[in-house]
TIVOKOL-507982 format. One record per residue (C-alpha): x, y, z. Coordinates in steps of 0.1 Angstrom, whole numbers, padded with zeros to 4 digits, always signed. Each point is the difference from the previous one (the first is absolute). Last residue first. Example, Ala and Ser with C-alpha at 12.3 -4.5 7.8 and 13.67 -1.06 7.14 Angstrom:
! residues 2
+0137-0011+0071
-0014-0034+0007
! end
This chain:
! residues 319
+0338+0825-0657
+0031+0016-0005
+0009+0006+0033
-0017-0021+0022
-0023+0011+0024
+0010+0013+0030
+0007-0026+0029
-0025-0020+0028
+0007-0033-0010
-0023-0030-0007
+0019-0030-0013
-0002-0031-0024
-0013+0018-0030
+0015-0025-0020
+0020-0031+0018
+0042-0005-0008
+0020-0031-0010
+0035-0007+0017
+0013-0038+0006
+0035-0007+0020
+0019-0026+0002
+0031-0007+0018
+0003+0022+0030
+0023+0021+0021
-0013+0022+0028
-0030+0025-0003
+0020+0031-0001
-0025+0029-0004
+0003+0026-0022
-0037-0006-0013
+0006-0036-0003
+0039-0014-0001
+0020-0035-0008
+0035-0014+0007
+0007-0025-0018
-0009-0038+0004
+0017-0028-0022
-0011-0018-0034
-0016+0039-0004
-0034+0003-0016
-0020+0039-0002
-0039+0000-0017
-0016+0026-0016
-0033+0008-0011
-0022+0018-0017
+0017+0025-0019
+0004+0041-0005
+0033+0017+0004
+0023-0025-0018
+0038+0005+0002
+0025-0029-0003
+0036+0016+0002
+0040-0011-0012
-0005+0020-0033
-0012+0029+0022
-0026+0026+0004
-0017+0023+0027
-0014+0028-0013
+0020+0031+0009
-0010+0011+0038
+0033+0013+0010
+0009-0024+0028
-0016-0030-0016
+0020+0009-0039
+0029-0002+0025
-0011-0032+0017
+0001-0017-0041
+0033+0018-0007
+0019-0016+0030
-0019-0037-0005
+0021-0008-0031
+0034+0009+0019
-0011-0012+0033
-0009-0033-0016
-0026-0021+0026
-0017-0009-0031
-0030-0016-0015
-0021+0030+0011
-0034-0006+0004
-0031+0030+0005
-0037-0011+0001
-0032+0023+0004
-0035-0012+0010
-0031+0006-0015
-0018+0035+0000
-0018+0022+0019
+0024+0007+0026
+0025+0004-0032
+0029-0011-0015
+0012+0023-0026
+0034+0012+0019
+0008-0032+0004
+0038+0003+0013
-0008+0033+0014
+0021+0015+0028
-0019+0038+0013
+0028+0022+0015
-0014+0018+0029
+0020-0020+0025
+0009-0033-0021
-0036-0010-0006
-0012-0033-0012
-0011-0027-0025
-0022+0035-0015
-0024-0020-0012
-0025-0024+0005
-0003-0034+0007
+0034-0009-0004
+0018-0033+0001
+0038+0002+0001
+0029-0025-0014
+0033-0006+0012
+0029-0024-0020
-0021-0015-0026
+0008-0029-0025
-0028-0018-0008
-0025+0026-0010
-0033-0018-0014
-0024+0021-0018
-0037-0014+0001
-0028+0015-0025
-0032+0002+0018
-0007+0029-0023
+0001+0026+0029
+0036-0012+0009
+0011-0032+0023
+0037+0003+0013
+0019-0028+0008
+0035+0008+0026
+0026-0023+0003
+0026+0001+0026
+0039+0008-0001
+0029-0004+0025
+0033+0014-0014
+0003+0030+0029
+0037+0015-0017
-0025+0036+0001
-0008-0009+0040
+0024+0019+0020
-0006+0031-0025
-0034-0003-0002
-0002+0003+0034
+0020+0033+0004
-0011+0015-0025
-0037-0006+0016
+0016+0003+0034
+0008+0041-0011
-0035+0006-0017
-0017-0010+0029
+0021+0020+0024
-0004+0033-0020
-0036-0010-0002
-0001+0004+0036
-0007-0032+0020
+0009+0008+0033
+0028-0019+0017
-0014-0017+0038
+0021-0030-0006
-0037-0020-0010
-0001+0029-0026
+0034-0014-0011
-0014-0036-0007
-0029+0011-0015
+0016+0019-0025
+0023-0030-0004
-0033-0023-0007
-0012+0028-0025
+0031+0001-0019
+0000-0034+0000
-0032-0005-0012
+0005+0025-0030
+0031-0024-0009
-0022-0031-0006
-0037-0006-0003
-0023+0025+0005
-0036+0015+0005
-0017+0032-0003
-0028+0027+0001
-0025-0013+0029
+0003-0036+0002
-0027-0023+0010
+0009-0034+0017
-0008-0041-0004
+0022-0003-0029
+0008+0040-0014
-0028+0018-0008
-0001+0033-0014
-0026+0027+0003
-0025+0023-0020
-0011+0028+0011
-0034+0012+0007
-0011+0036+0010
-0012+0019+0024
-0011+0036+0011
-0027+0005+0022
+0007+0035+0008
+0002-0003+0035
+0028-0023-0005
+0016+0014-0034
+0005+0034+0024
+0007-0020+0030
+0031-0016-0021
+0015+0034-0018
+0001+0014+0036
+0018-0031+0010
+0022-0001-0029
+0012+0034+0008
+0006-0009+0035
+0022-0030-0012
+0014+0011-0028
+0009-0022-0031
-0034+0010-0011
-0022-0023-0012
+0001-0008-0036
-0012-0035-0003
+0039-0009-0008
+0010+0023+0029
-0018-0025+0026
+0011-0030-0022
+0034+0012+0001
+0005+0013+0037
+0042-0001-0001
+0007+0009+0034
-0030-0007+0019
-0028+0020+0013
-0025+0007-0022
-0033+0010+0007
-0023-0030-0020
-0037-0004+0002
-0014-0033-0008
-0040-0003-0005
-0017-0021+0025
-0013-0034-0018
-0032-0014-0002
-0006-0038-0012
+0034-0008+0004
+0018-0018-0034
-0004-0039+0001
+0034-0012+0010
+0024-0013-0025
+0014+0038+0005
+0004-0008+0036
-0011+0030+0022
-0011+0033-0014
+0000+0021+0030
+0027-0017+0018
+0022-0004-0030
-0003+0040-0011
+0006+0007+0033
+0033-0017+0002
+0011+0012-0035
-0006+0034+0012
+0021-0010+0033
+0028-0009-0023
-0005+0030-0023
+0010+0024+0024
-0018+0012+0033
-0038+0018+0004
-0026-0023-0009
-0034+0013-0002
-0028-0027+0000
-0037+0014-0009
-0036-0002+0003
+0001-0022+0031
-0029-0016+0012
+0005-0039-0010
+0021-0009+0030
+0011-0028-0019
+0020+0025-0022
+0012+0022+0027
+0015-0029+0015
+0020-0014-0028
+0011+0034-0006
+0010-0003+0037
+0020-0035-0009
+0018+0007-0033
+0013+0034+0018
+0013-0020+0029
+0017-0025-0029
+0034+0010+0008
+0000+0011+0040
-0011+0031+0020
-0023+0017-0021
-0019+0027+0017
-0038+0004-0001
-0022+0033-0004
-0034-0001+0002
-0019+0031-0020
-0038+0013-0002
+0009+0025-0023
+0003+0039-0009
+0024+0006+0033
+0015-0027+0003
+0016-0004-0038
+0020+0037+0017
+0009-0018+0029
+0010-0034-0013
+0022+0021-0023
+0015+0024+0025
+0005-0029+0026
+0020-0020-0030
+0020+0032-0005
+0009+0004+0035
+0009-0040+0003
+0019+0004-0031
-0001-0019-0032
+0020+0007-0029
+0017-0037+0002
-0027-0024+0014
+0005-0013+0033
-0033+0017+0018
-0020-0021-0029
-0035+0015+0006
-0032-0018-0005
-0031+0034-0002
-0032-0019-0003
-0030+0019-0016
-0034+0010+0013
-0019+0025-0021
! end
């Protein structure tokens, strides 16, 4: 078997000892190159690479969901694009600080777990087919948004750039502390949601919004946050609006987060299985793709393909 090892060496539960382990241990039951990210969009580039090569059986990421994303993009390309003919499978050890798509397939949060639990689904021949969202000319792994959540992820990124780690004590700190300095925030943007019946609902009054494509929306530590919890991999895409900044009708709503109750509100659009989705602002807001601030924009369009991905996790549960 010859697989591609692409390494982000920034990640945030990466090591240079642990990444040695790993790319020891794949190694020794593979034929294995290993390449280092140096820049956003390396990991876009070798997967890329591994792809027009045309020998590879597999792509193993080891970093957070960025560089998943990254990989995903390079080995897919654009999703107008006609699809590759063949396409290594995707192997996942985590590496971030979050790792939501990797943990949403059920790999193991840990890394040298996950990499035993990855050569046994390797030499096993273990697959299987996801489905994944598409956002204008990108795929998305597990979510998108429009609003406060990019914030919080552009002031994450801000105090990583500072050298602060992201612990989920942290996130959960400048996620009060964001919503806070932005709850008198009076700009609003539309969002249109198309459900299984073609049926269009038009929100007009929105203050943040998030597109799933599966579920959990993320992890605080070991605490799983669901705001879809019925969105699936194998289903459509998942769509949470709140038409206020309100601290005192958004406090129960992030409680019934933390504790896992289903998530409900009079001020809250919830639908865990459409079509489509589209965000409108008359002026740019701050926007985010798989925990990645992606700068402020107007528009934005989400759909998702079927059975868009080969991945190299345990079957789903359930199913």
């Amino acid at each position: 078997m010859r697989a591609m090892l692409i390494v982000n060496p920034y990640a945030t539960a990466t090591t240079p000892a642990g990444r040695d382990t790993l790319a020891h241990t794949l190694g020794s039951r593979m034929d294995l190159t290993v390449e280092q990210t140096t820049h956003r969009g390396h990991a876009e580039e070798f997967a890329r690479r591994a792809l027009d090569d045309g020998g590879y059986d597999a792509v193993v990421v080891h970093g957070g969901d960025g560089s998943v994303n990254e990989v995903v993009n390079g080995l897919l390309g654009r999703p107008d694009d006609p699809p590759p003919a063949t396409q290594p499978r995707l192997g996942i050890i985590p590496g971030g600080s979050a790792n939501v798509f990797a943990r949403a397939l059920g790999i193991d949060a840990d890394p040298l777990r996950a990499t035993a639990q990855l050569i046994e689904l390797l030499e096993s021949g273990a697959q299987r087919r996801v489905n994944l969202g598409v956002t204008d000319d990108r795929w998305f792994l597990f979510n998108c948004g429009m609003g406060i959540d990019a914030r919080v992820v552009a002031a994450m990124e801000a105090k990583r750039h500072r050298g602060k780690a992201a612990t989920p004590g942290r996130y959960l700190f400048t996620t009060v502390v964001t919503f806070l300095r932005n709850r008198a925030d009076q700009q609003r943007f539309t969002v249109t949601v198309t459900d299984r019946d073609q049926t269009t609902t038009t929100l007009t009054d929105t203050s943040f919004a998030f597109v799933l494509n599966t579920t959990p929306w993320t992890f605080l530590g070991g605490r799983v946050i669901e705001t879809n919890p019925t969105t699936s991999l194998a289903g459509g895409l998942g769509v949470f609006a709140s038409s206020t900044m309100s601290v005192a009708r958004n406090l129960p709503l992030a409680t019934r987060l933390l504790v896992g109750a289903d998530p409900r509100a009079g001020h809250l659009f919830r639908d865990d299985d459409v079509t489509a989705v589209s965000f409108s602002s008359p002026t740019p807001l701050p926007t985010q793709i798989d925990g990645d601030f992606t700068g402020d924009r107007a528009e934005m369009t989400f759909g998702y393909r079927a059975d868009a991905l080969a991945v190299v996790a345990p079957a789903e549960q359930g199913r």
